[in-house]
Structures are given as C-alpha cells and as structure tokens.
C-alpha positions in Angstrom: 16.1 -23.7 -8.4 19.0 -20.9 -8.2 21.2 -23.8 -6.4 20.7 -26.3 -9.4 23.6 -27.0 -11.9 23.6 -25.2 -14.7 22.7 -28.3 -16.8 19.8 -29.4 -15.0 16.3 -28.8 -16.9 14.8 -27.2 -13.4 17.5 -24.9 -12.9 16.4 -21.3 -13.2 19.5 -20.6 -15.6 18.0 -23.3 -17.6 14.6 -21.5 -17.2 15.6 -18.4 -18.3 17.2 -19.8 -21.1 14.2 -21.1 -22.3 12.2 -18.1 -22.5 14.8 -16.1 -24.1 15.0 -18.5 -26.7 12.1 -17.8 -28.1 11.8 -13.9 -27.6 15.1 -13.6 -29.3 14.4 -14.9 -32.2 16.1 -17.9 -31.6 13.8 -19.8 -34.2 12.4 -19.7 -37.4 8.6 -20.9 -37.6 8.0 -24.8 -39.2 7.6 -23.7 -43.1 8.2 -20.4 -42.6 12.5 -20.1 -42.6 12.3 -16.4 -43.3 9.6 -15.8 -40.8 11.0 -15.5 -37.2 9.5 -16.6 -33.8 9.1 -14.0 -31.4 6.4 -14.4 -29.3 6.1 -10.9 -27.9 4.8 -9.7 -31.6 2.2 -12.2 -32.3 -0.9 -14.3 -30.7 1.6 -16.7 -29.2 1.9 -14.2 -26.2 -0.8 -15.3 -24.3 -0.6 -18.9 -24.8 3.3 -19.5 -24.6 3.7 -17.5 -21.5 0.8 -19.5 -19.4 2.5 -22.6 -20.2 5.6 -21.2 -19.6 4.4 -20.2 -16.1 2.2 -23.3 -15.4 5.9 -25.5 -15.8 7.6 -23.0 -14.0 5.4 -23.1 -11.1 5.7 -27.0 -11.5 9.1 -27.2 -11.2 9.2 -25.0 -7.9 6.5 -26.9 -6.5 8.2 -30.4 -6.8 11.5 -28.9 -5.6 10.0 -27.6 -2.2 8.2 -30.7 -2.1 4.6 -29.0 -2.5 1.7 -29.9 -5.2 -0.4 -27.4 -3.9 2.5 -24.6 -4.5 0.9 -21.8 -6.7 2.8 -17.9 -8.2 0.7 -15.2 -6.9 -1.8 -13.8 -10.0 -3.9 -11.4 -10.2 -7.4 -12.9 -11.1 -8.5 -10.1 -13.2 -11.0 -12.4 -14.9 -12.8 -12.8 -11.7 -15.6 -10.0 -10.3 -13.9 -9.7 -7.1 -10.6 -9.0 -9.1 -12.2 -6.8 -11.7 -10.7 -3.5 -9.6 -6.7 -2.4 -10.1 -5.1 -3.1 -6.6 -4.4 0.2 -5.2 -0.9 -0.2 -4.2 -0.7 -0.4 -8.1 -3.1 2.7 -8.8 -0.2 5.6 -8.4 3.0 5.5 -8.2 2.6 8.5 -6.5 1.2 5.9 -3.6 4.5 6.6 -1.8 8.4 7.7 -2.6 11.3 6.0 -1.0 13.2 7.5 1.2 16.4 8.3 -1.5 14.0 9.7 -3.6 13.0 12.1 -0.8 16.4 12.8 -0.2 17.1 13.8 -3.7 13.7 16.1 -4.4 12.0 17.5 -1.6 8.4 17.8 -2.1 7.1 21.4 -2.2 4.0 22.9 -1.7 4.0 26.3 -3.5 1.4 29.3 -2.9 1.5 31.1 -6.0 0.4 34.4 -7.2 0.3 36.0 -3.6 -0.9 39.4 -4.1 -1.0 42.2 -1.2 -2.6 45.2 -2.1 -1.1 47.3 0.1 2.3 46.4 1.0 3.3 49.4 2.7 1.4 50.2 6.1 0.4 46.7 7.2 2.0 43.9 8.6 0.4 40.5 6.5 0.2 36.9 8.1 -1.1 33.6 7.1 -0.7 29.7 8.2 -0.8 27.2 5.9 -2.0 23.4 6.7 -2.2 20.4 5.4 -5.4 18.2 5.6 -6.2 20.2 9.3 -9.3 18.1 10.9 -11.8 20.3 11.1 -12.3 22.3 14.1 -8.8 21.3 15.2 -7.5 18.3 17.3 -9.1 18.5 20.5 -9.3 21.8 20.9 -5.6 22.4 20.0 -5.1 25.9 18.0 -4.6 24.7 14.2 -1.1 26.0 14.5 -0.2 23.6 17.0 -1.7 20.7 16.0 1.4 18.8 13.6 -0.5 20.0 10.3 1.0 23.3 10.1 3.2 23.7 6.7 4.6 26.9 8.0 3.6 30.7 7.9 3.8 33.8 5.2 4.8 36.6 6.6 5.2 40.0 4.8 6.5 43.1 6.9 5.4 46.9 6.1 8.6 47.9 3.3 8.5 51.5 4.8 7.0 54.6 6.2 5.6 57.3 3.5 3.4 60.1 3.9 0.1 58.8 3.9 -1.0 60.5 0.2 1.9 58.4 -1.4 1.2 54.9 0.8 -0.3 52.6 -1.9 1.1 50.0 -4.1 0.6 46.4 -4.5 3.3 43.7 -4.1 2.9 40.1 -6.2 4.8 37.1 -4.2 5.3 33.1 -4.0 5.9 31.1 -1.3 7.4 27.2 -0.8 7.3 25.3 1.7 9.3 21.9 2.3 6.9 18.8 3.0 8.4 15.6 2.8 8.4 15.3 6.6 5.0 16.9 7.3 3.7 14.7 4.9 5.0 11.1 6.1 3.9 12.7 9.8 0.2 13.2 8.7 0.2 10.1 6.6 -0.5 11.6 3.6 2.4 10.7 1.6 1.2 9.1 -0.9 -2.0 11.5 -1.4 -3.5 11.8 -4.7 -4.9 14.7 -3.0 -4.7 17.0 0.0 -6.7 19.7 1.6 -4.7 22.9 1.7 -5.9 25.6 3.9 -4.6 29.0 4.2 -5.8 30.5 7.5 -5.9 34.4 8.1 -3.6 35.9 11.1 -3.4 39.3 10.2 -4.2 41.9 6.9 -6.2 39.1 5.6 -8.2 41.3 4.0 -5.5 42.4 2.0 -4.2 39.6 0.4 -5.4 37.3 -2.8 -3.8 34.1 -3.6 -3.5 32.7 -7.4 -3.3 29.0 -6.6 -2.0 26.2 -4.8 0.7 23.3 -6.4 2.8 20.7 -4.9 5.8 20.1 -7.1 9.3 18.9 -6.1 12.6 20.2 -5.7 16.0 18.9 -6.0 
C-alpha cells in the first residue's frame, strides 16, 4: 500500500487522505452549509470509521492477494472478550529500558524511628516478594530478593543516666534491577518484608512506598 503512487485510490497516502478529509472539516453537511462535518463530534463516529476500516482492510487484502485477510480487533462484544487484555490493564505492566535509565525506581522505608539511638547497633534486610521460607533452604539474604540492608550505628558513648533519645530516619533503595531479576517489574503490587538482624525491638517503621527517581 506504502509502495503505491500517490495517485492511486489504494495507496495508503490516498488512505489517509480520506480520513482526514472528513475529521478536518473538509465538508459541509448536504443542506446544512454552515454546519460542518466532523465525524469525531457526532453519531457518525461509529459508523464512518467501520466502513472506513472494512475498505481499508479490503484494499490490503486484495493487494497481498488474500480474501480471508482480516485487522486484528478486539471483540469486546463477544463474552470471551468482555475482559480488558492485561497487557492493556497498567501501563505500569512494564517500563522500557530508557525509561529506567532516566528514573530509577525506589522503594523508600519511611518514618524509621529508633528509640534508642545511642547504645545499640540496629539492623534490618529488606526483600522483595521473598518465597516464604526461603529458596531451598537459602538464608533470605542470599536468595536474589534482598533490596539491601538499614544499618544504624551507636552515635556515641554517654554516661548511662543521659543515654536516651530517639532518632527518626528514611531509607531508599534502588530497584529497577532487582525488580526485572525477580520478575516483578511490572507489579501492580509487591510483598515487602522487613526482616529483624539486630535491635529489632527498637525500631518502628511508618510505611512502605515505591516512587521513582531521576
């Protein structure tokens, strides 16, 4: 169709021409002159564009020499179609790789508060959709779902009636790998879990996000 001359009916300049002809304006409705025909802002939507389409896909069938030649659809109208495909569903399904390049995805523990920040040294992992119990037997840590680790070191030594204080803290941690490794890029959702290594007992956290980051 692209290889036809210009002047040919089936060429797709031709085609083109044809639609924008009349969602441009191009014509004024029979007994109407004031009235222009633009078929995006009236009932002729529907209708136009499915004859449009059947000719188009007419065309393109006699040119490869194929009757049976047919545009993909979605048949919405049918039960087996009645479901949005899901590669449609998010865009969030998955980011190409420039995009990744240009904001890294981020998951952020927020509102990290250690109640006492002073006389105990504070670690925690943090993983991504972990299987549960592990991958055969493989310490979480080691297992390809580890995010990475908070770690929080005593800020000095007091005499012990003046050791007290709380400390409030965030932490980030790049994805965009870990994700695509997992495959979970894509995720509407993902299981975050925040596993105790030491002063657990000390420590709150506020929330979980994952935003991105240029």
């Amino acid at each position: 169709m692209k290889q036809l001359p210009a002047d040919d009916p089936r060429s797709f300049e031709q085609q083109w021409h044809v639609h924008c002809a009349y969602c441009d304006a191009a014509y004024d409705q029979v007994g109407f002159p004031d009235l222009e025909l633009q078929i995006h802002n009236c009932w002729l939507f529907f209708p136009w564009h499915r004859f449009y389409l059947y000719f188009h896909e007419r065309i393109l069938g006699k040119l490869i020499g194929d009757d049976t030649f047919a545009l993909p659809f979605w048949n919405w109208d049918a039960p087996a179609g009645m479901t949005l495909p899901a590669i449609y569903a998010d865009r969030a399904v998955s980011r190409s790789r420039r995009e990744k390049d240009e904001e890294e995805e981020v998951l952020v523990v927020e509102g990290i508060e250690i109640a006492d920040h002073f006389n105990k040294f504070i670690k925690f992992d943090v993983l991504v959709n972990e299987p549960e119990g592990g991958v055969d037997g493989t310490p979480a840590t080691a297992t390809g779902y580890c995010a990475g680790s908070f770690a929080h070191t005593p800020h000095m030594v007091r005499p012990e009636e003046t050791r007290k204080g709380s400390v409030k803290t965030v932490a980030r941690f790049g994805v965009c790998d870990l994700m695509d490794d997992i495959g979970a890029d894509g995720d509407q959702t993902v299981v975050v879990s925040l596993v105790p290594r030491c002063g657990g007992e000390l420590v709150t956290v506020g929330g979980v996000s994952i935003s991105y980051l240029k």
